[in-house]
C-alpha positions as CSV (number, residue, x, y, z in Angstrom):
1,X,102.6,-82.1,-34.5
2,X,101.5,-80.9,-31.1
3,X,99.0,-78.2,-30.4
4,X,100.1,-74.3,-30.2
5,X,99.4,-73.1,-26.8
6,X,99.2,-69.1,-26.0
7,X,102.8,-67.8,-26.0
8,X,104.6,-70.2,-28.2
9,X,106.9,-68.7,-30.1
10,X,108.1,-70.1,-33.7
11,X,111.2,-68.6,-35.2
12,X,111.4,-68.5,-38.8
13,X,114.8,-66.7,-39.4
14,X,117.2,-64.4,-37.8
15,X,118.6,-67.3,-35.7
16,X,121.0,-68.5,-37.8
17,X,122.6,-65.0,-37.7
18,X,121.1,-61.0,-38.7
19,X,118.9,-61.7,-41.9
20,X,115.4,-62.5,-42.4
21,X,113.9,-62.1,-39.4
22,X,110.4,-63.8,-38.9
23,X,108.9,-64.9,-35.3
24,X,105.1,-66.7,-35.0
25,X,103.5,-65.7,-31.8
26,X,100.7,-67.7,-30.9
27,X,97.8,-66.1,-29.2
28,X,95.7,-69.2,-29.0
29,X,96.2,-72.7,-31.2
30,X,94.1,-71.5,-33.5
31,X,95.2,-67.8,-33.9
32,X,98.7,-66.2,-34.3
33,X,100.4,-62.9,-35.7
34,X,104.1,-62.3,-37.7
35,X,106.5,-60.1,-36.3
36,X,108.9,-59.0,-39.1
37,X,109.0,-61.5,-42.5
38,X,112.7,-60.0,-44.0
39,X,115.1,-61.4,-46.3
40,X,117.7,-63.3,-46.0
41,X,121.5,-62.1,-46.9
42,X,124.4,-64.4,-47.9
43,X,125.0,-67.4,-46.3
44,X,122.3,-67.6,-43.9
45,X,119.1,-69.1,-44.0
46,X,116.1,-69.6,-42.0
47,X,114.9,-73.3,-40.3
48,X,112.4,-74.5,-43.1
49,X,114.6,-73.9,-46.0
50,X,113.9,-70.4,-47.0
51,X,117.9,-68.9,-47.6
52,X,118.3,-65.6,-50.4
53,X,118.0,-67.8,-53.5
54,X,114.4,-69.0,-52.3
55,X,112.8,-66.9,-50.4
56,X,109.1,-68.6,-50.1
57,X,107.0,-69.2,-47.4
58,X,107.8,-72.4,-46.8
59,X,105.8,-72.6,-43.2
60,X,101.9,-72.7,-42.2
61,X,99.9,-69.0,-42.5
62,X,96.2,-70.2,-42.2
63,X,96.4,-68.9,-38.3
64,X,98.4,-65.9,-38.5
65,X,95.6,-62.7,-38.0
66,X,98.2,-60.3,-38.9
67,X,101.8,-58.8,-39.6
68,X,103.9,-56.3,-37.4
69,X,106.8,-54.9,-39.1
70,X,109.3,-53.7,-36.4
71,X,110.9,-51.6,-39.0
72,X,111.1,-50.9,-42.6
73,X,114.6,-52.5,-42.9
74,X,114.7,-55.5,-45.7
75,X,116.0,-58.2,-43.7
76,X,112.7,-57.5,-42.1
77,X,110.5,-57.1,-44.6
78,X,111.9,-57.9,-47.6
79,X,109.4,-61.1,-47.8
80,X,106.2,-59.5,-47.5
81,X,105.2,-59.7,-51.0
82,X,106.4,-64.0,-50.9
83,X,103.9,-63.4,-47.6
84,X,101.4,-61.7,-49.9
85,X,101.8,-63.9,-52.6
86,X,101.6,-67.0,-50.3
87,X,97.4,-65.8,-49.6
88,X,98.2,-63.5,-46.7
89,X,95.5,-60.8,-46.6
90,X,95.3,-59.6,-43.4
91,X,96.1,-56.2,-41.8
92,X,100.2,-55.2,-41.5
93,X,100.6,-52.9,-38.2
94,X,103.7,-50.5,-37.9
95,X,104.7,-47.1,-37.0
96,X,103.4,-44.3,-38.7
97,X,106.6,-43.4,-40.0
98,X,107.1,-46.7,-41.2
99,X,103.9,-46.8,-43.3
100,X,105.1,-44.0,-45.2
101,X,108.7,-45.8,-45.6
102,X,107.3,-49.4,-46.5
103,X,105.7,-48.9,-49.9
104,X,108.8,-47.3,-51.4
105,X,111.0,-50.3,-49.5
106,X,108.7,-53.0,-51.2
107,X,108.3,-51.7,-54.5
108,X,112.4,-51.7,-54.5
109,X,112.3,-54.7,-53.4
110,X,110.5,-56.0,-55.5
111,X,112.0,-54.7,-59.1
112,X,115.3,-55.4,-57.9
113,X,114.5,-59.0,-56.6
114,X,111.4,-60.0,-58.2
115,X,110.2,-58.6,-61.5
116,X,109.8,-55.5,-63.5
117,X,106.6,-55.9,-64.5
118,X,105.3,-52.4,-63.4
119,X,101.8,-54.3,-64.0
120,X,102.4,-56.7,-61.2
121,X,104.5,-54.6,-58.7
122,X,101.2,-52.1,-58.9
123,X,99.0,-54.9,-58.3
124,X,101.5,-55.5,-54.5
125,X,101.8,-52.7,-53.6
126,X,98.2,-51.8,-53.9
127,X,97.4,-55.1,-51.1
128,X,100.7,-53.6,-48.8
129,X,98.4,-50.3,-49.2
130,X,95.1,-52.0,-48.3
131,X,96.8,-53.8,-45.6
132,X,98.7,-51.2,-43.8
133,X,97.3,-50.3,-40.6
134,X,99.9,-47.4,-38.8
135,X,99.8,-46.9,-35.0
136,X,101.0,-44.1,-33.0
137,X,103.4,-45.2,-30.4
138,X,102.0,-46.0,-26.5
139,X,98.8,-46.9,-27.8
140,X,97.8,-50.6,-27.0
141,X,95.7,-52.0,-29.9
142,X,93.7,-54.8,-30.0
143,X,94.8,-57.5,-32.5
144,X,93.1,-60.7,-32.0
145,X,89.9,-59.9,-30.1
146,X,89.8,-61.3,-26.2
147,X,93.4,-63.3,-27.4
148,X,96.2,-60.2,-28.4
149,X,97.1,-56.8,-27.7
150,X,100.6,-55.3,-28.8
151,X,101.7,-52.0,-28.0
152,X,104.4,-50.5,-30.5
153,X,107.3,-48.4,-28.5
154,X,110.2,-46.2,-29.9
155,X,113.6,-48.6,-30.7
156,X,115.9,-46.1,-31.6
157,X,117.4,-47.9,-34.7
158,X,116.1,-46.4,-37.8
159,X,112.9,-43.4,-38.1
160,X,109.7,-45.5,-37.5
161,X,111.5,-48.6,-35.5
162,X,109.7,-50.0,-32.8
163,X,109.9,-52.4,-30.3
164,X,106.7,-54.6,-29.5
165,X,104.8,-55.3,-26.4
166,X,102.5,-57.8,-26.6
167,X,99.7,-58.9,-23.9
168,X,98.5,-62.5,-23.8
169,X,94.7,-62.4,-23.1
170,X,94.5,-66.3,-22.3
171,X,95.1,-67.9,-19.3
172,X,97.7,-68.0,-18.4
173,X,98.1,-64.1,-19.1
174,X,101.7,-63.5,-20.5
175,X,103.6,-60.2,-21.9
176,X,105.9,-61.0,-24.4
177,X,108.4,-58.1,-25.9
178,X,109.8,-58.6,-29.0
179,X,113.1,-55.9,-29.5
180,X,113.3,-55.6,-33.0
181,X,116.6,-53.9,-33.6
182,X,117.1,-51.9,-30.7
183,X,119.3,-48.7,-31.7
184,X,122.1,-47.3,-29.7
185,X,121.5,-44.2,-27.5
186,X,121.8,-40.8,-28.8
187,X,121.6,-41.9,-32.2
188,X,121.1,-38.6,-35.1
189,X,117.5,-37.9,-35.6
190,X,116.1,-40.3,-32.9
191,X,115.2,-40.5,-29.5
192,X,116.5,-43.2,-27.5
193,X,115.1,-46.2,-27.0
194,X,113.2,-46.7,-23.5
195,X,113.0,-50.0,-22.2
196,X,109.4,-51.3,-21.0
197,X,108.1,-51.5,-17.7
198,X,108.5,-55.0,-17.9
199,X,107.4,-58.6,-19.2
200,X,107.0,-62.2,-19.2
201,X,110.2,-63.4,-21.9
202,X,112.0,-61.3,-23.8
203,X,112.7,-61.6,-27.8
204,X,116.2,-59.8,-28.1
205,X,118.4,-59.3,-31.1
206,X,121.9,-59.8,-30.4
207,X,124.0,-58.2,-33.5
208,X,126.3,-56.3,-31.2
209,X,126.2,-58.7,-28.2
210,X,129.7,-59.1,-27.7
211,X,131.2,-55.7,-28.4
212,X,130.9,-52.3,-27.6
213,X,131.0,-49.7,-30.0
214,X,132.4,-45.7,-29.9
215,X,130.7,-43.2,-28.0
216,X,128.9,-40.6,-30.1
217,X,131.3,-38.0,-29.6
218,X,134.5,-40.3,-30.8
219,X,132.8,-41.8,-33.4
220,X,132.3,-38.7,-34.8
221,X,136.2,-37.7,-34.6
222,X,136.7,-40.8,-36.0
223,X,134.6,-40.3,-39.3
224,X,135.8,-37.1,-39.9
225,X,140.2,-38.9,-39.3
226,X,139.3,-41.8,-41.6
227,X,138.0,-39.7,-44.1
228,X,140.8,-36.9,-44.0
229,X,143.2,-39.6,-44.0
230,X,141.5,-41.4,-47.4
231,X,141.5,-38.0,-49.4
232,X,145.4,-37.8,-48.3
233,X,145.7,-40.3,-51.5
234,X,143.8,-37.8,-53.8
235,X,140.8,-40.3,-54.3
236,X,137.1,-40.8,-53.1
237,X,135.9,-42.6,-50.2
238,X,133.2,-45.2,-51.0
239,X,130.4,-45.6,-48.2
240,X,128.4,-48.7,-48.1
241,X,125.5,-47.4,-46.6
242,X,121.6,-48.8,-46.6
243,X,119.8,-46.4,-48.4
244,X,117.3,-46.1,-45.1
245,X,118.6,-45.1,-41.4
246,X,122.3,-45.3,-41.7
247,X,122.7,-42.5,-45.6
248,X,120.4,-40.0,-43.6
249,X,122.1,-40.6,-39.8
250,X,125.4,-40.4,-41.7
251,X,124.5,-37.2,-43.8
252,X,123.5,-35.9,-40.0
253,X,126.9,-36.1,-38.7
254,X,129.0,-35.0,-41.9
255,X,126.6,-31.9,-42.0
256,X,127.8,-31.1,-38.2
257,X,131.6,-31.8,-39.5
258,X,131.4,-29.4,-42.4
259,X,130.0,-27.0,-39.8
260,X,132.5,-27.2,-37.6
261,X,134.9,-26.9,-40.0
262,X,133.8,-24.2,-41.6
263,X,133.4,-22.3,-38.5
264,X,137.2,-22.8,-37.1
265,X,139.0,-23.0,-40.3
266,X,140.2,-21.0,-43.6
267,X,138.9,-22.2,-46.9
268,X,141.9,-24.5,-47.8
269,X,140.6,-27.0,-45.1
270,X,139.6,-30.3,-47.4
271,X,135.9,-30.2,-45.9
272,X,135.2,-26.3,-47.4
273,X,134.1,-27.7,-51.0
274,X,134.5,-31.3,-50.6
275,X,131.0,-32.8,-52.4
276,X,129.4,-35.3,-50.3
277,X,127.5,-37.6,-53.2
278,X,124.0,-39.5,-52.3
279,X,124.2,-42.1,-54.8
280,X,121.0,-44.0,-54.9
281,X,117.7,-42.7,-56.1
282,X,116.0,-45.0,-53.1
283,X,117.9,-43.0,-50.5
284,X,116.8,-39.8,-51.9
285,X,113.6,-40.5,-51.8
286,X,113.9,-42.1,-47.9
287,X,115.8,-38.5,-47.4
288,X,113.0,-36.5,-48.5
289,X,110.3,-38.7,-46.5
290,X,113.1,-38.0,-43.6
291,X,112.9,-34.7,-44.3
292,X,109.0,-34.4,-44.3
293,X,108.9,-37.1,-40.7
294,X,110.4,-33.8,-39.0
295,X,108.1,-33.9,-36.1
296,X,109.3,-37.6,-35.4
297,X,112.9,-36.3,-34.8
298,X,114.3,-36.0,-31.6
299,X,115.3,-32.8,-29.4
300,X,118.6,-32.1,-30.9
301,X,117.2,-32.2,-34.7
302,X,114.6,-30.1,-34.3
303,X,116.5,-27.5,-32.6
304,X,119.5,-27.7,-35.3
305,X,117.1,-27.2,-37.8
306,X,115.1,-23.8,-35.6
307,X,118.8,-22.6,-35.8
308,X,118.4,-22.5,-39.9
309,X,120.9,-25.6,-40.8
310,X,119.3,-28.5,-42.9
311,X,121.0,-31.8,-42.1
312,X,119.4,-33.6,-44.9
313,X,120.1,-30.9,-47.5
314,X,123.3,-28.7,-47.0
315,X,125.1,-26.9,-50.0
316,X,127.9,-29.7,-50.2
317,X,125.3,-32.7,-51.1
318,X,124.5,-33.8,-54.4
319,X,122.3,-36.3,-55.1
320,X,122.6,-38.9,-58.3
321,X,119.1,-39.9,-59.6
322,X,119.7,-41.2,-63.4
323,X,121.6,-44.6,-64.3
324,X,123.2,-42.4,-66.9
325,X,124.7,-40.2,-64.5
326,X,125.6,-42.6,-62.4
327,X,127.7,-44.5,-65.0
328,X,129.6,-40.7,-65.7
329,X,130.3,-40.4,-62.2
330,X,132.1,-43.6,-61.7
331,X,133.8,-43.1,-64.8
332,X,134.8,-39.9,-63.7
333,X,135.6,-40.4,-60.4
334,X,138.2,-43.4,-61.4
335,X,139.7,-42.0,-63.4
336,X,140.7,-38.6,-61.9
337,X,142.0,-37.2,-58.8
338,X,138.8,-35.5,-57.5
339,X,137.8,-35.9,-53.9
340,X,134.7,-36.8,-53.2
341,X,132.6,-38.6,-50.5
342,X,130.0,-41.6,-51.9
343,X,127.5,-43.0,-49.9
344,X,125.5,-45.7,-52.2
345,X,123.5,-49.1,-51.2
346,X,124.1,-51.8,-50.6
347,X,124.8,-51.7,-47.2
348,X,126.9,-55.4,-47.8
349,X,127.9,-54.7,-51.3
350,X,125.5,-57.4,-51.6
351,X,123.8,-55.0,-54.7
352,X,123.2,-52.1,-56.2
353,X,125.2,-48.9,-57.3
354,X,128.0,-49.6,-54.9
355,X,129.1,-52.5,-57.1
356,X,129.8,-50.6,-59.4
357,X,132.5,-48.0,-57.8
358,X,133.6,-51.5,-56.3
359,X,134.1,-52.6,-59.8
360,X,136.1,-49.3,-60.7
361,X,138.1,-48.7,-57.4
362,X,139.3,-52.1,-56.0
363,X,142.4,-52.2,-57.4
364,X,143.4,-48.6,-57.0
365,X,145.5,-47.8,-53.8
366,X,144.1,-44.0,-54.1
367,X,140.6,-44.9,-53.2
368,X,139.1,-45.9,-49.9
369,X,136.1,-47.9,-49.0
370,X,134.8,-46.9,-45.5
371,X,132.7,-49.3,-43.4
372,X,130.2,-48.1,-41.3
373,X,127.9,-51.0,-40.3
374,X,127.6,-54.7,-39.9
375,X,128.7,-57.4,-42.6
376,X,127.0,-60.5,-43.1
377,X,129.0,-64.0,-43.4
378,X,129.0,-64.6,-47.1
379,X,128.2,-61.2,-48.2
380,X,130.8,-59.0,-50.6
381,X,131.5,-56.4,-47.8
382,X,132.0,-59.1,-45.4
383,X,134.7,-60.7,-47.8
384,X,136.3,-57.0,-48.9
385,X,136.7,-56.0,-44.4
386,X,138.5,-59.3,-44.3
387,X,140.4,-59.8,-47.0
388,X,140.9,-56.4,-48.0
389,X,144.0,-55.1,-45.7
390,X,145.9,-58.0,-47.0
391,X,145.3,-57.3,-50.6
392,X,143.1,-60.2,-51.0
393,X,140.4,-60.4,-53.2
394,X,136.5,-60.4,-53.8
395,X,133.8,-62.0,-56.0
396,X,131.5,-59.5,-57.2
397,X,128.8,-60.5,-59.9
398,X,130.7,-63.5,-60.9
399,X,134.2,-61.8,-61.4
400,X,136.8,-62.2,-59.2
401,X,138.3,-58.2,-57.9
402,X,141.6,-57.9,-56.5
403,X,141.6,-55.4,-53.8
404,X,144.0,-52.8,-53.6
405,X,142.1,-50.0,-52.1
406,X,142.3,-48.7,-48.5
407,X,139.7,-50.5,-46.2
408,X,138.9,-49.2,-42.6
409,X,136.2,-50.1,-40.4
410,X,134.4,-47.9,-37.9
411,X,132.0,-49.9,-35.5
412,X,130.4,-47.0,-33.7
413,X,128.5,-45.5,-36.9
414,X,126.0,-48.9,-36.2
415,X,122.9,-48.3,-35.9
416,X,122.4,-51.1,-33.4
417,X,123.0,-51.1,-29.5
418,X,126.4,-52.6,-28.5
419,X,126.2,-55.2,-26.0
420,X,126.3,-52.7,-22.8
421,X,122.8,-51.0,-24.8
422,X,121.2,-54.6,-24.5
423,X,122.2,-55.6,-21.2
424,X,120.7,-52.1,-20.2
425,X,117.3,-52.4,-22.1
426,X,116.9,-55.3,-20.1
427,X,118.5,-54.4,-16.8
428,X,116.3,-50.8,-16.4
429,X,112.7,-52.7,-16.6
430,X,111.3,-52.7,-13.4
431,X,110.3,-56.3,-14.0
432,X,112.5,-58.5,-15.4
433,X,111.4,-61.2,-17.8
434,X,111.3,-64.6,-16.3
435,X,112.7,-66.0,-20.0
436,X,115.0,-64.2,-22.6
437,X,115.4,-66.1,-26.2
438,X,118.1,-64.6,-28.1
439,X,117.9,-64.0,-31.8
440,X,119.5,-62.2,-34.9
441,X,123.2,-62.4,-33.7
442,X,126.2,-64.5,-35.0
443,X,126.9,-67.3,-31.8
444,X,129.6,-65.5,-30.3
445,X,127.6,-62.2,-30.1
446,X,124.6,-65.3,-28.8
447,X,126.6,-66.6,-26.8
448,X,127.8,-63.6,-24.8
449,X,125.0,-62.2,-24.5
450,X,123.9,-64.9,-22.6
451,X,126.6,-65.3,-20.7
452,X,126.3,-61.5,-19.4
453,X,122.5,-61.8,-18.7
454,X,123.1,-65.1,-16.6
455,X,126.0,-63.3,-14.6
456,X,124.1,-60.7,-13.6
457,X,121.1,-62.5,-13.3
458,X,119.3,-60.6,-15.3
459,X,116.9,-63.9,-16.1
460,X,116.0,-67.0,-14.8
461,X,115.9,-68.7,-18.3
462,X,118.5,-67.9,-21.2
463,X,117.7,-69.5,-24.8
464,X,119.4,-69.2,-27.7
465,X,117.3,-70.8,-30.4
């Protein structure tokens, strides 16, 4: 195998569509650092074998010098403890906001996925705690000494994403920018993402790369008409949210809906007493660290909040903590005709307490499911958005579901940047990367990517890995 030089780039997931995301950045042929090491979601699956039924590190780490975590998402860091249990023992940079986020991510991870032997997840997270190194934004930090610098800067996706600058010390010197997940503009709670000066080549995700999503303002109106429309049928509308960045951006905008419709309407409107249930003891807990994070929120937050509103805790919202009370709820809620908004994880139905509403609701008409972000290939949601409006049906824990709910889509409540976002973040740098490589999309969303960069010549090189 031929020697690393400075700037090589490995990619060890996230190329064979939006999970697992993993690049190798070599500083020197002896020295290199991890940007992101997630998990992997469905069908897709990473170069050297690793796919969501094995999940170990099946590549070198004897050179990497370190971990940046872009954000606390799981299909990018869902396989820091295989990393950890691999040998890996050197520092993991992020955010600041992410370093409070990360342990509680892990330690779900890690009883859902791994074991429940409280000895052993104690014994992870207290290396994840010894290794975490947080860094404010626009600060450069020395990595590899004389080799690496990186420089973490706001992404806009989820509280605590960042994008990644990163200077080459070695001739020849190099700036390579990794995106992360970029976020799309004027996004709840966050400021907007603010592309760098410049660099060298370009690391870019590509989840939305061939489609534009709904302006805030529409996507809001839409929300609030899918979800007047599903309590028409006198049932509940199920969310598949991830308990992290999309429950709290979500809770954001229904708080400003209830508002609204409190302000400009009698008491019969639906939205007066309409509970709005947070369904998942993990997004609770991300909530309250939300909550606490105030001073990382943007402009229009903060001054919501001055005003005396609480967009993470209004009277309407009820959260559901115990497994007991879970099980009641579902129960209850099948069985009756009581309104009620759920947002519970999975995100992809891939998991967790959304499975089992799914289990209870599929095959009544009166409920509605409600998607609000991307669906991996192979993944329940993905197989419920498709097959769902034709009465199709679903596997789901090794029984087959008919579906007979409503099903509706809206693509604007992503919290990644659509494909005009992208072109943007890479069209406002005052020096534009001589390379772009193009990662964590399906191959249309690759391919037109690459097609709009190379129209408006936005690069000289295009690669899709």
């Amino acid at each position: 195998m031929p020697t690393s030089q400075p700037g090589d780039i490995i990619h060890h997931g996230a190329i064979d569509g939006v999970t697992g995301s993993c690049h190798q950045l070599f500083a020197s042929a002896e020295h290199s650092i991890l940007i992101d090491c997630g998990l992997f979601q469905g069908d897709e699956a990473a170069p050297d074998g690793s796919h969501a039924n094995d999940l170990s590190i099946n590549f070198d780490i004897t050179s990497v010098q370190a971990l940046v975590a872009t954000h606390v998402h799981i299909d990018h860091v869902g396989r820091i403890p295989y990393l950890i249990a691999a040998g890996f023992r050197r520092p993991i940079y992020c955010s600041e906001p992410s370093a409070e986020l990360l342990p509680l991510v892990l330690e779900d991870a890690l009883k859902i996925g791994v074991t429940r032997d409280k000895k052993l997840i104690d014994t992870f997270l207290r290396y994840i705690h010894q290794q975490l190194r947080p860094l404010p934004y626009g600060k450069w930090q020395s990595i590899i000494d004389g080799e690496l610098a990186i420089r973490l800067q706001r992404a806009g996706h989820i509280l605590g994403s960042a994008y990644v600058e990163c200077d080459l010390a070695k001739a020849p010197k190099k700036r390579i920018v990794f995106s992360g997940d970029l976020g799309a503009p004027y996004t709840p709670l966050l400021y907007s993402p603010r592309p760098p000066y410049g660099c060298d080549e370009l690391v870019i995700e590509s989840t939305y790369g061939d489609r534009q999503h709904h302006n805030r303002k529409d996507r809001a109106k839409a929300l609030q008409r899918a979800i007047e429309n599903a309590l028409l049928d006198g049932g509940s509308v199920l969310i598949p949210a991830f308990s992290i960045g999309r429950t709290q951006e979500l809770l954001y905008e229904l708080e400003g809906i209830i508002h609204q419709q409190k302000k400009q309407h009698s008491k019969d409107s639906p939205w007066h007493n309409l509970p709005i249930i947070v369904d998942s003891p993990l997004a609770s807990r991300f909530t309250e660290v939300y909550r606490r994070l105030k001073d990382f929120w943007d402009g229009e937050a903060k001054q919501r909040a001055r005003r005396g509103r609480h967009p993470l805790s209004f009277e309407q919202l009820i959260t559901v903590d115990e497994h007991g009370e879970h099980i009641a709820l579902v129960n209850r809620l099948a069985q009756t005709r009581q309104p009620a908004i759920i947002l519970a994880a999975s995100g992809m139905c891939a998991g967790g307490r959304i499975v089992n509403y799914l289990q209870a609701m599929l095959n009544d008409p009166r409920h509605n499911i409600l998607f609000v972000g991307y669906q991996a290939r192979g993944t329940p949601g993905q197989a419920i958005q498709e097959y769902g409006p034709q009465n199709g049906y679903v596997d789901l824990e090794g029984e087959r579901y008919t579906i007979r709910c409503g099903v509706d889509t809206i693509s604007g409540y992503s919290a990644h940047a659509d494909q005009k976002d992208l072109i943007n973040f890479v069209k406002r740098m005052r020096k534009r990367p001589n390379t772009v490589r193009i990662v964590h999309g399906d191959d249309d969303a690759k391919w037109n990517l690459k097609q709009q960069l190379l129209a408006q010549s936005l690069a000289k090189h295009v690669v899709i890995p």
